[in-house]
N, C-alpha and C positions, 0 to 999 in steps of 0.2 A: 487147553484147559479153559473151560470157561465160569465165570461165576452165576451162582443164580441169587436171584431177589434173597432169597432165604436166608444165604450164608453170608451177603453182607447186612442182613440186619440182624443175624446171631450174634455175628463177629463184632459189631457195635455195642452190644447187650452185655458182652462178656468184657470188652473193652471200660463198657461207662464207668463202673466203679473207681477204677484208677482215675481215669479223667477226674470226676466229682473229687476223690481225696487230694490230688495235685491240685485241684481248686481251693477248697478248704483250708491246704497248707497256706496257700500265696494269699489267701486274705486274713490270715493272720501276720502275716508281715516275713513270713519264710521266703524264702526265694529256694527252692531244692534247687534249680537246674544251674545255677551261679556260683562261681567260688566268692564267698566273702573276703573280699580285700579292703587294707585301706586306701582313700582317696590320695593321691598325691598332695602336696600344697603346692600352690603358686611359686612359691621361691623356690622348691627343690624342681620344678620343671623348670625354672630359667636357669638353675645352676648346670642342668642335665642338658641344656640346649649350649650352654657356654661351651661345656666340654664337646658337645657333639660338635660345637663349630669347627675349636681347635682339633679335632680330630682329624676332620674333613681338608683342613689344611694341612697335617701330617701327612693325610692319604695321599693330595696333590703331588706334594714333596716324594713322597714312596712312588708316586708315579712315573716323575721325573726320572727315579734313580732305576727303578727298573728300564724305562727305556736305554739307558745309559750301559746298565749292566747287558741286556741284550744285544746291542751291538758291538760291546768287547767280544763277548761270547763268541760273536760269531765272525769279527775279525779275526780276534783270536782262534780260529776252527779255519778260517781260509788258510792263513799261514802256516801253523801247525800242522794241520788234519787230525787235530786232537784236540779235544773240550776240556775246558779248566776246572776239574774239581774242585775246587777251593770257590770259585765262582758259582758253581751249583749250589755247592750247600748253605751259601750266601744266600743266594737268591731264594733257595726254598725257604731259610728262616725270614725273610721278610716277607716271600710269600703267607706267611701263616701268622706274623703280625700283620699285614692286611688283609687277611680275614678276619683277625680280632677288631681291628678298627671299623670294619662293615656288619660285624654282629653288634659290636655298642653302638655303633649309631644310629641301627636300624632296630633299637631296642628290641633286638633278641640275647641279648647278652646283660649283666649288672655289672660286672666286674670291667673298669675302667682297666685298658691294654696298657702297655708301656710308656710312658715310663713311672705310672703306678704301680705295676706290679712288675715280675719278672719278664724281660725279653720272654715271647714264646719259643720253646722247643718247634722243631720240625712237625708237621702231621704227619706224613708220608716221606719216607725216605726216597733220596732220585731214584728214577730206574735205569736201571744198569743192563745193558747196555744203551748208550744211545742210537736210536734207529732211524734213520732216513727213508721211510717207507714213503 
């Protein structure tokens, strides 16, 4: 399909009008295409950075204990030939508190994780069975 001269200066013609009123709007001091928020203050982003700190060191910590917890898992899986349920559902739930801690720090979250609010519930329950593919 090709355009000619014509229909991109129709298609401009028909366009202008909006352009011009989105004009009109923004010097009047409108903004349409922006959510109007308010500004942060200085102090609430150094209080939001405090917690992000301490988070980041809980994250560490959470790191630590996952490594820890994977390789019981899987001692425990040599010797047995059987995986510990009770270790799963562990680990899912810290799983899914370290995703709360990576959404507020990475402010896509507001709501500060644990231990201001409740431990998170599981997201996904395990899958059942485990498969060695």
């Amino acid at each position: 399909m090709q355009f000619r001269k014509e229909d991109f200066i129709l298609s401009h013609l028909f366009l202008w009008p909006r352009v011009v009123e989105q004009r009109k709007q923004n010097k009047k001091g409108e903004n349409v295409n922006e959510i109007d928020e308010q500004q942060p203050s200085r102090s609430q982003i150094a209080i939001r950075l405090l917690y992000t700190i301490l988070y980041l060191i809980v994250f560490e910590v959470l790191k630590a204990v996952f490594y820890v917890t994977v390789l019981f898992q899987y001692v425990y899986l040599f010797i047995t030939r059987k995986y510990s349920q009770p270790l799963r559902n562990f680990s899912n739930k810290l799983a899914a508190y370290a995703f709360r801690i990576i959404r507020y720090t990475t402010l896509n979250e507001h709501v500060k994780p644990f231990p201001f609010q409740e431990f998170p519930s599981e997201m996904e329950p395990p899958q059942d069975p485990v498969r060695f593919d």
